[in-house]
C-alpha positions as CSV (number, residue, x, y, z in Angstrom):
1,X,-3.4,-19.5,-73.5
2,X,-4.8,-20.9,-76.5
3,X,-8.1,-20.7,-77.2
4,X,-10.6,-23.0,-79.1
5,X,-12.1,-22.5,-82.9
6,X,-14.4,-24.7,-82.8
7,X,-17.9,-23.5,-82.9
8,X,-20.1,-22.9,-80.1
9,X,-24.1,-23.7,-80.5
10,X,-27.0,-21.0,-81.1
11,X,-28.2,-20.7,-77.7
12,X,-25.0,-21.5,-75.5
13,X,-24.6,-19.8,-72.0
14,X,-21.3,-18.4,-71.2
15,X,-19.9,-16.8,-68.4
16,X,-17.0,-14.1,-68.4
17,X,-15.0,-12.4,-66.0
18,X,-15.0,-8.5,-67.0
19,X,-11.9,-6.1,-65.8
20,X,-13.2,-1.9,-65.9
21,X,-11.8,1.7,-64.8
22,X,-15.4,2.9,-63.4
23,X,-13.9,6.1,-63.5
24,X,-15.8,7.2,-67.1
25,X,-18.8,5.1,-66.9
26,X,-22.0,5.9,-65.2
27,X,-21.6,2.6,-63.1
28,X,-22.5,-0.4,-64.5
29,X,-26.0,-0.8,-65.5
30,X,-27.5,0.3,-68.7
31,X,-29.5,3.8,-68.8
32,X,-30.0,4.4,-72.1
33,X,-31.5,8.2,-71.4
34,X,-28.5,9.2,-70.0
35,X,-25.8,10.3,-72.5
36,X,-22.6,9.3,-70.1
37,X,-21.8,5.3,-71.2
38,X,-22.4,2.7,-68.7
39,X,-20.1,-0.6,-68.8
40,X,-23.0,-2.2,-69.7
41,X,-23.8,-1.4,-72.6
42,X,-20.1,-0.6,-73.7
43,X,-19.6,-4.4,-73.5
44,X,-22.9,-5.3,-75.1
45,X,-22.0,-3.2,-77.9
46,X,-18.9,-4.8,-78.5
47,X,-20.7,-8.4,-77.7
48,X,-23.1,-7.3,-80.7
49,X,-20.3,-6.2,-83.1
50,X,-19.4,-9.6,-82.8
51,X,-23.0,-11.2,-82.9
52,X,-24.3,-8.7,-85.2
53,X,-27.2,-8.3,-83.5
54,X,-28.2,-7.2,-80.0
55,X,-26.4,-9.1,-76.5
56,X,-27.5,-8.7,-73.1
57,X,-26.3,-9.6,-70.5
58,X,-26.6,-10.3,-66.5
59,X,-23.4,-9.4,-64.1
60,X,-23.0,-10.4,-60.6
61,X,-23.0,-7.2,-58.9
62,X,-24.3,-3.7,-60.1
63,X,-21.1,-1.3,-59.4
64,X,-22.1,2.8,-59.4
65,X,-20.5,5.5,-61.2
66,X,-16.6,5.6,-61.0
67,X,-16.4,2.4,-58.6
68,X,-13.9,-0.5,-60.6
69,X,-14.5,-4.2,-61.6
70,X,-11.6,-6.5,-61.2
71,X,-13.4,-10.0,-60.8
72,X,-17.4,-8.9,-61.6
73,X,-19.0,-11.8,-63.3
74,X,-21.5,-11.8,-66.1
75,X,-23.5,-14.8,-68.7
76,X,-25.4,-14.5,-71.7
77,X,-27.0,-16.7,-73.9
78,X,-25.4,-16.3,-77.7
79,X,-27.9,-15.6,-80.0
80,X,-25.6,-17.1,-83.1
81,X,-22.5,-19.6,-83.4
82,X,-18.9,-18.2,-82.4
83,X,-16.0,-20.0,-80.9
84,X,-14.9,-19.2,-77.8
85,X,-12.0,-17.4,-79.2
86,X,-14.2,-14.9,-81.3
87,X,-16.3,-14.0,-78.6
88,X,-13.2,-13.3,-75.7
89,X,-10.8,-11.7,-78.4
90,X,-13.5,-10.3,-81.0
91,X,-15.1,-8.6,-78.0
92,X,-11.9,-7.5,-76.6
93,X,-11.1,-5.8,-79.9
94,X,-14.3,-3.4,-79.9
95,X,-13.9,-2.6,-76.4
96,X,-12.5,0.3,-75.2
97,X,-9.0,0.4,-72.8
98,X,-10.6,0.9,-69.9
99,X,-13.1,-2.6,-70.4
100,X,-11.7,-6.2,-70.8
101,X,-12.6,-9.2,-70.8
102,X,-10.0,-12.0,-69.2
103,X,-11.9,-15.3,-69.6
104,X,-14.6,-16.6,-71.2
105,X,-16.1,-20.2,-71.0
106,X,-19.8,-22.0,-71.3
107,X,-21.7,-23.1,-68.9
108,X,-24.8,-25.0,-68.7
109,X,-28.2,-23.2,-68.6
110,X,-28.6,-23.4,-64.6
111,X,-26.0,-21.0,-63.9
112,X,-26.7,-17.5,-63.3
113,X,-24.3,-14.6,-62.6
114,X,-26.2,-12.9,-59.9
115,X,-28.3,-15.7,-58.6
116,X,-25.5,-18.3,-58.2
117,X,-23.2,-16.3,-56.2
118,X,-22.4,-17.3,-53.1
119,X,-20.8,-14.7,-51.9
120,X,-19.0,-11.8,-52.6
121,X,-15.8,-9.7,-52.1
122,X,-14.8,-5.8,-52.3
123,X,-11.9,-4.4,-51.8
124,X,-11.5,-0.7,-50.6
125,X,-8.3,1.2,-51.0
126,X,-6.7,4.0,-49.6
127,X,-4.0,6.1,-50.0
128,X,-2.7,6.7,-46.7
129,X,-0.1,9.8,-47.3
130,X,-0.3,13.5,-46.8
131,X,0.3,14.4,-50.5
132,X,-1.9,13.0,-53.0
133,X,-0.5,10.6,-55.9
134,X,-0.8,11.5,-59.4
135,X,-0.1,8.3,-60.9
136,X,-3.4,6.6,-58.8
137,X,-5.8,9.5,-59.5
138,X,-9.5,8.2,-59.7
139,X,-8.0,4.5,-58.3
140,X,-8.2,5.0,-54.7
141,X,-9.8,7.1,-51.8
142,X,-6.7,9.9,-50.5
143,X,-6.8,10.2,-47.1
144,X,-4.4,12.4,-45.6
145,X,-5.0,12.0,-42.1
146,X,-2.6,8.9,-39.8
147,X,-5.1,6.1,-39.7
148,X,-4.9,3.6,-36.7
149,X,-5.8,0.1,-37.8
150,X,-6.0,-1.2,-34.8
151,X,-9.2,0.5,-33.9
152,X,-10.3,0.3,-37.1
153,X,-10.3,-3.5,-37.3
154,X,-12.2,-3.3,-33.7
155,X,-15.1,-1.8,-34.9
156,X,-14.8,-3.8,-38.3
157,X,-15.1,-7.0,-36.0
158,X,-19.0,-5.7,-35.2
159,X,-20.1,-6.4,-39.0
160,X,-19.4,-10.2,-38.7
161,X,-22.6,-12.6,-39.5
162,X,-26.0,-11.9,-40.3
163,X,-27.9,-9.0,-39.3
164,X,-29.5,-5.5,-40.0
165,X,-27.2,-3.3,-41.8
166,X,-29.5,-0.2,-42.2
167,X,-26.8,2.4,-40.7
168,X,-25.1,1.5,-43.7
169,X,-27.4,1.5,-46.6
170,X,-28.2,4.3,-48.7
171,X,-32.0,6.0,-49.1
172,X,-31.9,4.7,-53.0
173,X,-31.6,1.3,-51.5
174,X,-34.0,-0.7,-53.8
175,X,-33.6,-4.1,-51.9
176,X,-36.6,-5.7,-49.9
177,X,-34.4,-6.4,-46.9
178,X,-31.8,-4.7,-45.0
179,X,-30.2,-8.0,-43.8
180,X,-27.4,-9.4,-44.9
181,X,-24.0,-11.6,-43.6
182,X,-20.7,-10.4,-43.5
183,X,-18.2,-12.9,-43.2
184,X,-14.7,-10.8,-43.4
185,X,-14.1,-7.4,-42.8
186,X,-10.4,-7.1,-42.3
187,X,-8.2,-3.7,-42.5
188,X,-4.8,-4.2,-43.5
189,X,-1.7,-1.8,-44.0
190,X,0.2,-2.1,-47.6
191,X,3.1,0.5,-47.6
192,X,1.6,3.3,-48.0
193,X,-2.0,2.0,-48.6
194,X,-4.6,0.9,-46.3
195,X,-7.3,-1.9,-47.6
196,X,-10.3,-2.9,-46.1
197,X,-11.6,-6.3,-47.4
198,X,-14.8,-7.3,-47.0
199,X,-17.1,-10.2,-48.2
200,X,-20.5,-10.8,-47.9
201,X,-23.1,-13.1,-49.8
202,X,-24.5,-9.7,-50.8
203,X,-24.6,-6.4,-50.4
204,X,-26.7,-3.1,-50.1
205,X,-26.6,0.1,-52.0
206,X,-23.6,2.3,-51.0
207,X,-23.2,-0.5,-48.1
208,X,-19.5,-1.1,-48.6
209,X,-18.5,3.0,-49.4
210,X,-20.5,3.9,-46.5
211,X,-18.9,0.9,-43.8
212,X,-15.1,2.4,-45.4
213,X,-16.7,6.3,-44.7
214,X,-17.4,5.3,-40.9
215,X,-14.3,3.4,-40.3
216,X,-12.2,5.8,-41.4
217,X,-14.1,8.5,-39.3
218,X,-12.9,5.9,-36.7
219,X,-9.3,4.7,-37.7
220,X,-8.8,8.8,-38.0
221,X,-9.9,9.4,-34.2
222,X,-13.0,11.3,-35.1
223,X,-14.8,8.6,-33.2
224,X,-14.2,5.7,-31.0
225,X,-14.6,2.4,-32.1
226,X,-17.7,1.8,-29.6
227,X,-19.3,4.3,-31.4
228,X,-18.9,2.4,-34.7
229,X,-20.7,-0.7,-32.6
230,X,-23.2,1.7,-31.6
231,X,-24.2,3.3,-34.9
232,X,-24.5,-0.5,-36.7
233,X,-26.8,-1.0,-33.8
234,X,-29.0,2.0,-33.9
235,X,-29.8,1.1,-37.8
236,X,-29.9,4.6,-38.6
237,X,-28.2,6.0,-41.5
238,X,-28.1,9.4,-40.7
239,X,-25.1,8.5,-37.3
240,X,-23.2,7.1,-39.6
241,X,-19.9,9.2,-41.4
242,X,-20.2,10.5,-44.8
243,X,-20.2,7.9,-47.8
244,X,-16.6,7.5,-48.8
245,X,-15.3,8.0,-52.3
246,X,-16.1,5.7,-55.3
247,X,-12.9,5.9,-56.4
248,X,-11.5,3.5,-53.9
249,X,-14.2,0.8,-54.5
250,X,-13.3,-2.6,-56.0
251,X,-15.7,-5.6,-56.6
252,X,-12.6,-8.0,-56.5
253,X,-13.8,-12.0,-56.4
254,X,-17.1,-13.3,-56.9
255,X,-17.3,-16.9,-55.5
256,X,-19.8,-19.4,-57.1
257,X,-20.1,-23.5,-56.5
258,X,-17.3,-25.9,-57.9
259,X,-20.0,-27.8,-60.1
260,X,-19.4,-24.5,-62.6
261,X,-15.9,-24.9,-62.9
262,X,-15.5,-21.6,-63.5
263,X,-11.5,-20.1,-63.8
264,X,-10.1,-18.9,-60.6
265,X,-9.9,-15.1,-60.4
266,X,-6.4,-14.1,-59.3
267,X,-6.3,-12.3,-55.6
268,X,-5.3,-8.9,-57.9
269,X,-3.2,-7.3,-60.2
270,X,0.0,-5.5,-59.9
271,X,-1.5,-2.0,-59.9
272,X,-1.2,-0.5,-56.8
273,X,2.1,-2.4,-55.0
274,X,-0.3,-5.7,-55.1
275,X,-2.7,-4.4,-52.4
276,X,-5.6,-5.3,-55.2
């Protein structure tokens, strides 16, 4: 990939898709009274290294502490003149392992990382096995307990379209609605890992870790899958199962309209035998 020198205008919006281990940030939204690091402001740090002065920026989704970003989204406006490549590779250089970004490219003033979405995916990933793995430590949710997918995908087949989604959504929730539309929810077996997909045009606080914690409780025999129906139904969070781990919790593709020509986000990397 070669990337362009020439210089980019004082003012320019660009949009670039940023790769993170959530595992040693405090999710990813700036708190500047804790002392933990967000992503945030790790990449707005190295965004400013390369500015020289202050960067901030707007991201698709907000991810919590120790949940991973594979295709989040973000823009901001430069505040000087860079090329393209000093602002993907300068960047990359004053980032830490654990944050990169993959593509960089401007866009025109009416695009907005959040706002522009049209929908999004997440991808939650278990380790299906009786021993846990020390190679994916802090990358996916162990679950040691036979899971039957078949079930699973029954009550998963209750979250399609648009409706109330309160038994999933946690008491922080800050949104001004409980509804939203779900259109996938698909459980899938990948060797030794089971994935559940899921894409919605947005989603509530702890909504995906909290669907995953109830099927689960489902695909494990805890509970039938009526009772999954049933608890969506009843809108109260407290009949739902526990909220699963964030270590399993991927915000994989971010989907926005063709007139922003944005780069395709692959379907996932290699990690994990390709279930990402």
């Amino acid at each position: 990939m070669r990337l362009s020198e020439e210089l980019l205008p004082a003012g320019q919006r660009l949009a670039a898709r940023v790769e993170y281990h959530g595992g040693d940030y405090h999710g990813w939204q700036a708190q500047p009274h804790l002392a933990v690091a967000t992503v945030q402001e790790t990449l707005e740090a190295a965004l400013g290294e390369v500015a020289g002065q202050a960067v901030g920026t707007i991201c698709a989704g907000r991810t919590d502490t120790g949940v991973h970003g594979f295709g989040q989204i973000i823009h901001f406006d430069a505040p000087v003149e860079r090329s393209k490549k000093a602002w993907l590779m300068g960047t990359n250089r004053y980032l830490s392992d654990h944050v990169r970004l993959h593509w960089m490219t401007p866009v025109s003033t009416e695009f907005h990382a959040r706002f522009s979405a049209l929908w999004r995916r997440y991808r939650y990933v278990v380790l299906n096995t009786p021993i846990r793995s020390s190679l994916v430590e802090g990358l996916v949710c162990c679950f040691r307990r036979p899971l039957d997918l078949e079930s699973m995908n029954q009550a998963a087949s209750a979250l399609i379209g648009e409706q109330d989604f309160s038994a999933f959504r946690a008491a922080s929730c800050q949104s001004n609605t409980p509804i939203r539309e779900v259109t996938e929810c698909v459980v899938e077996r990948m060797g030794d890992y089971v994935v559940i997909d899921i894409t919605a045009n947005a989603f509530l606080h702890h909504m995906v870790r909290n669907i995953a914690g109830s099927l689960l409780a489902v695909g494990s025999g805890k509970y039938p899958a009526a009772w999954f129906v049933e608890t969506l139904q009843g809108q109260d969070r407290t009949v739902a199962a526990e909220t699963a781990p964030a270590a399993g919790l991927y915000l994989v593709q971010v989907k926005y309209p063709d007139i922003f020509a944005l780069p395709n986000t692959p379907e996932g990397p290699t990690l994990l035998t390709g279930c990402l």
